[in-house]
C-alpha positions in Angstrom: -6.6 11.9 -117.1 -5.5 14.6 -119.5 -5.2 14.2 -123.0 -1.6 14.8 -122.7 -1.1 12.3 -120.1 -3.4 9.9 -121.9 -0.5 9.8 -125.1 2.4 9.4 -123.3 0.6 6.7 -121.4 -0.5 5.3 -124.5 3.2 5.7 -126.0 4.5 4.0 -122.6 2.1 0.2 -123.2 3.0 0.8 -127.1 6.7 0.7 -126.2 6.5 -2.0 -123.5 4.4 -4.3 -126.1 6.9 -3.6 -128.9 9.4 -4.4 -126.5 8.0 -7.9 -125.4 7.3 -8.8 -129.4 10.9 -8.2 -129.9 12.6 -9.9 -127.2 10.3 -13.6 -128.6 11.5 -13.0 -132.0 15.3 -12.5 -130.6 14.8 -16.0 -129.2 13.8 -17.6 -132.3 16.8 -15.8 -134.1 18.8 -17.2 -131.6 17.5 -20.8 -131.9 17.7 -20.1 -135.6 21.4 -19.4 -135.6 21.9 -22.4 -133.4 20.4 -24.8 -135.4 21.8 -23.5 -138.8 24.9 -21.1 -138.5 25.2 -21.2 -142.1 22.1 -18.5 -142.3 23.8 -15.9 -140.8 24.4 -13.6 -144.1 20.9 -14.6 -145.0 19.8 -13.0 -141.6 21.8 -9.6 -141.7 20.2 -9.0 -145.2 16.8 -9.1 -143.8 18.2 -7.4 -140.5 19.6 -4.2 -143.0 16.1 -4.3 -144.6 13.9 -4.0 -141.6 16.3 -1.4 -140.4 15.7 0.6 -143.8 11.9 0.4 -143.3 11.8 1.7 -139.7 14.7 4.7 -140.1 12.4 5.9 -143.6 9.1 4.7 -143.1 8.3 3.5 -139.5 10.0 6.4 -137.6 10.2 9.4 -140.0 10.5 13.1 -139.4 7.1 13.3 -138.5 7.0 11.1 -136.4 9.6 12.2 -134.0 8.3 15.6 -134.2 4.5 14.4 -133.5 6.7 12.5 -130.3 8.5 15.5 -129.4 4.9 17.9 -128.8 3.4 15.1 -127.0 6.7 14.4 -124.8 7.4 17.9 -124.0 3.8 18.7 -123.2 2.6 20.5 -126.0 3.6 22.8 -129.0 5.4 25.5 -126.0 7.2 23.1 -124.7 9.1 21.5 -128.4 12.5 21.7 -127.7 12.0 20.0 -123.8 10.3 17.3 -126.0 13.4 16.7 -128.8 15.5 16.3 -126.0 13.4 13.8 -124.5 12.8 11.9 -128.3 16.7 11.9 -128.8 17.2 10.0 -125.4 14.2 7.7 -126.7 16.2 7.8 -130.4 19.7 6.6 -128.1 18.1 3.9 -125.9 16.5 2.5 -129.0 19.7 2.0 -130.4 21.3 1.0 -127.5 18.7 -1.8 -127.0 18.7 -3.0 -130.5 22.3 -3.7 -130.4 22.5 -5.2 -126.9 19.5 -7.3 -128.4 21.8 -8.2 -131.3 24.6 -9.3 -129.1 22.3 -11.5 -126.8 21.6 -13.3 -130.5 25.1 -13.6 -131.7 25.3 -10.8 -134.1 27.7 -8.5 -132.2 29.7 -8.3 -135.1 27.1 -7.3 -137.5 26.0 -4.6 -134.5 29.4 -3.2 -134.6 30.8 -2.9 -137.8 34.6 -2.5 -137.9 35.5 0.5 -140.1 38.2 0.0 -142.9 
């Protein structure tokens, strides 16, 4: 296996894992709002904080970019490779706010502009 293959392979497991850890702690959010309502502001605050930490620290420019040679197939092939990161970048999103839904936080997923 190539060392090219051997990332995104490596990227794949590291997605699928992060994937599994987040779908438990959706259920204990879930269990949590429906045993005590009354938290949910308490919850959104540490929801907007965790979101702060992974847009600036967790998933910076680097990051993306280090993603974007590895996806595309190497340093020639960059801009195959930010295409390829901004569909990662989309379904990411798309998953965290389906996940928020699923919990009962659709609201705070989609906040009405005034």
């Amino acid at each position: 296996m190539s060392g090219i293959h051997l990332h995104k392979r490596l990227c794949g497991l590291t997605f699928a894992l992060l994937t599994r850890h987040l779908a438990y702690g959706a259920g204990h959010v879930k269990f949590m709002l429906a045993q005590k309502p009354e938290r949910v502001d308490e919850l959104t605050n540490y929801l907007l904080g965790g979101e702060r930490f992974i847009l600036d620290e967790y998933f910076g420019q680097q990051t993306w970019e280090a993603l974007a040679i590895l996806m595309g197939g190497g340093i020639a092939r960059y801009d195959q490779g930010l295409e390829m990161v901004a569909g990662v970048k989309r379904k990411m999103v798309r998953d965290y706010v389906t996940r928020l839904e699923s919990i009962g936080l659709g609201s705070y997923a989609r906040p009405r502009c005034t």
